[in-house]
C-alpha positions, 0 to 999 in steps of 0.5 A: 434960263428956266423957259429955255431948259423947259422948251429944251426938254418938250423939243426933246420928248417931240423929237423922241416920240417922231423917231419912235413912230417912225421906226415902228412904221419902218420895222412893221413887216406886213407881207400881206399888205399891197396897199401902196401896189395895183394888183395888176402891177405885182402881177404883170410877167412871166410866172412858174404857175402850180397848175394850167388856169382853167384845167377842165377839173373846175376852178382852183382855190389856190395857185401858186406864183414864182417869179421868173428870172429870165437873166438866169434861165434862157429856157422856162420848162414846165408851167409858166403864165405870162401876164400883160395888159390885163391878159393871160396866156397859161402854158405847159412846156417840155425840153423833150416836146414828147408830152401832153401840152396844155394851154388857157387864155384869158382875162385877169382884172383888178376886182378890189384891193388885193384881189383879181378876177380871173375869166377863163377864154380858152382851153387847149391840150395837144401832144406827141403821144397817143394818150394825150388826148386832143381838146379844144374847148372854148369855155368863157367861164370866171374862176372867180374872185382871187386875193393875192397873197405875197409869200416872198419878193418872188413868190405869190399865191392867189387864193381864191375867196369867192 
């Protein structure tokens, strides 16, 4: 009777040190962790973007994503990047059409855990207005490298590290 109190309580102390790792695992919140993701998966769709990919200025340390819903909204005004098979398009849009409309092309590839590199094609600005000056530029230039950094379910940013 004794050997079964003894198997019955180390069964017990097992049983209750699995649930407590177990639940340690399940309550960690480690937003930054993408371990179990390919960066390019999080990052394929459309996206608001803070600014145009590739703006003449030189290269951005940091860009801002937010998910696009399109069950919510027909039409996406503003900044957008559309991201599929490892290829951008960046764009800038208005309801009016009576505005300056940058665009860039590109690549964007795994470099890493977390991490892309983004390789800049193209840069086009057209527009209806007289100050919106016309360019074409073909630039074939790497920003660099980004780690990706989840902020919400639908926000990221890139961070730019080398």
């Amino acid at each position: 009777m004794k050997n079964y109190i003894v198997k019955k309580q180390s069964i017990l102390t097992i049983f209750y040190w699995v649930l407590v790792v177990l639940s340690m695992q399940a309550c960690s919140d480690d937003s930054d962790n993408f371990d179990e993701f390919e960066p390019m998966q999080i990052l394929q769709g459309e996206w608001r973007i803070n600014e145009i990919i590739g703006y003449p200025k030189g290269a951005t340390n940091l860009f801002t994503l937010t998910k696009v819903d399109r069950d919510k909204e027909e039409y996406v005004w503003g900044m957008t990047i559309k991201i599929e098979d490892e290829k951008f398009v960046c764009v800038s849009s208005a309801p009016c059409g009576n505005d300056c409309f940058p665009s860039s092309k590109g690549k964007i590839g795994k470099a890493g855990s977390n991490r892309v590199k983004i390789f800049v094609e193209n840069f086009d600005q057209e527009g209806m207005i007289p100050e919106c000056k016309e360019i074409h530029l073909k630039l074939n230039k790497t920003l660099g490298i980004y780690s990706i950094k989840k902020i919400s379910a639908t926000k990221l940013q890139l961070v730019r590290t080398k």
